[in-house]
C-alpha positions as MATLAB code, in Angstrom:
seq = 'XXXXXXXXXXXXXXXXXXXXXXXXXXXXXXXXXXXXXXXXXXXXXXXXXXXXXXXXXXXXXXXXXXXXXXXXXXXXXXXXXXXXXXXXXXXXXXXXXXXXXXXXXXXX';
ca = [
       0.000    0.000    0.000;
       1.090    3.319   -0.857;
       0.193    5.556    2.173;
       2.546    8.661    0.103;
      -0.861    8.620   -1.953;
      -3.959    8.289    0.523;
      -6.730   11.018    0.380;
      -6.699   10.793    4.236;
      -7.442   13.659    5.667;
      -3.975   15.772    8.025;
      -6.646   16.468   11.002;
      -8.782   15.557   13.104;
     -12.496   15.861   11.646;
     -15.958   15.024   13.127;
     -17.263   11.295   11.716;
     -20.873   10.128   11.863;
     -20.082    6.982   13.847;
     -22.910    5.042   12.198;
     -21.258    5.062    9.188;
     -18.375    2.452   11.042;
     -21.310   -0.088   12.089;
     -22.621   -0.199    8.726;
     -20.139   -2.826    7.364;
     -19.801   -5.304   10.484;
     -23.044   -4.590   12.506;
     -20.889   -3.489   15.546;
     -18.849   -0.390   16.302;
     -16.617   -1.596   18.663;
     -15.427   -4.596   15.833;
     -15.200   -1.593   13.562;
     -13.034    0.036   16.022;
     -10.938   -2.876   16.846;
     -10.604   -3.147   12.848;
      -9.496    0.020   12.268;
      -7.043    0.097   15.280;
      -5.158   -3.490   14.119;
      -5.571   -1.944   10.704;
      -3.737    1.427   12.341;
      -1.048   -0.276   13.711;
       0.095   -2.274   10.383;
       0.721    0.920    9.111;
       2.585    2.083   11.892;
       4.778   -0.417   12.006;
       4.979   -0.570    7.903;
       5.737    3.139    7.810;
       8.625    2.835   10.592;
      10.256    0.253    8.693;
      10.107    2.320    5.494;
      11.779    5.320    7.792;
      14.142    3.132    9.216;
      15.207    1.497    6.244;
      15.620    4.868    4.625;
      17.498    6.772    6.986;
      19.844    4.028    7.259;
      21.640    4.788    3.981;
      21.861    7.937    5.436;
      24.277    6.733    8.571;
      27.823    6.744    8.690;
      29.786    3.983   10.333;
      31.731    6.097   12.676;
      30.874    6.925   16.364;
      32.636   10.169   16.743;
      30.881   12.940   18.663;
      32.853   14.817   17.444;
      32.231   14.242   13.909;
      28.125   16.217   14.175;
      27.207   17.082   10.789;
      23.607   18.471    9.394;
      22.430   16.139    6.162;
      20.001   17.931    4.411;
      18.433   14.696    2.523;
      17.888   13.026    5.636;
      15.979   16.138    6.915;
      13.892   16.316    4.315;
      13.356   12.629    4.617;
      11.905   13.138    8.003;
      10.220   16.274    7.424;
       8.639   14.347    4.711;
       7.002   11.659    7.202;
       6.365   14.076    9.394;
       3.638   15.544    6.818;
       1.819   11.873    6.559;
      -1.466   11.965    8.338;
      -1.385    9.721   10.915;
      -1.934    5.859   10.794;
      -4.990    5.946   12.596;
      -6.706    8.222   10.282;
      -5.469    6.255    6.954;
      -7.335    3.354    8.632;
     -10.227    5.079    9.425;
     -10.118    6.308    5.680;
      -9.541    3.269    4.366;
     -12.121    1.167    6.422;
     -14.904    3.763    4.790;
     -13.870    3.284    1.759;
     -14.062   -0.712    2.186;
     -10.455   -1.219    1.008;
      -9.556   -2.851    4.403;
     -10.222   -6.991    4.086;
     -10.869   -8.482    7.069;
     -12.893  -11.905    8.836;
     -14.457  -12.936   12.278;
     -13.235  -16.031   12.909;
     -16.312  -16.631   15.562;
     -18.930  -15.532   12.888;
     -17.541  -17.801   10.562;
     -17.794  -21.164   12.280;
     -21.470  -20.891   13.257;
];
């Protein structure tokens, strides 16, 4: 998934909570949808940072060696700017693109 490209909104913005029951009958499964959902992409989006900022690192541990790297600040800056995982969730679980089961629905 390519959260660089999400039409998620960068704030906080009032929801009609009936629209989360609609798809599973239950808010608080919505909820505990969109928060698994939310912490995927936290964890996907840290790796992606991580990953990224290690080319960036140099192999020596001098202190004394401090230097500013202007791609690696704009790097940052540039994840800074993402909204934040729980709100690409929530945008994602209203627009259905989020694929998920009840294991306890399914058996009966």
């Amino acid at each position: 998934m390519d959260f660089k490209k999400t039409n998620a909104s960068q704030s906080i913005i009032t929801r009609d909570i009936r629209r989360f029951d609609g798809q599973t009958g239950n808010l608080y499964e919505a909820i505990s949808i969109i928060s698994k959902r939310a912490n995927q992409i936290s964890t996907e989006l840290k790796e992606e940072l991580t990953s990224k900022l290690q080319e960036f690192g140099s192999n020596n541990d001098n202190l004394e060696e401090i230097f500013e790297n202007r791609e690696q600040i704009e790097v940052s800056k540039f994840y800074e700017k993402l909204p934040k995982p729980s709100l690409i969730a929530v945008q994602e679980f209203l627009d259905e693109k989020i694929y998920y089961k009840n294991p306890a629905k399914t058996a009966e």
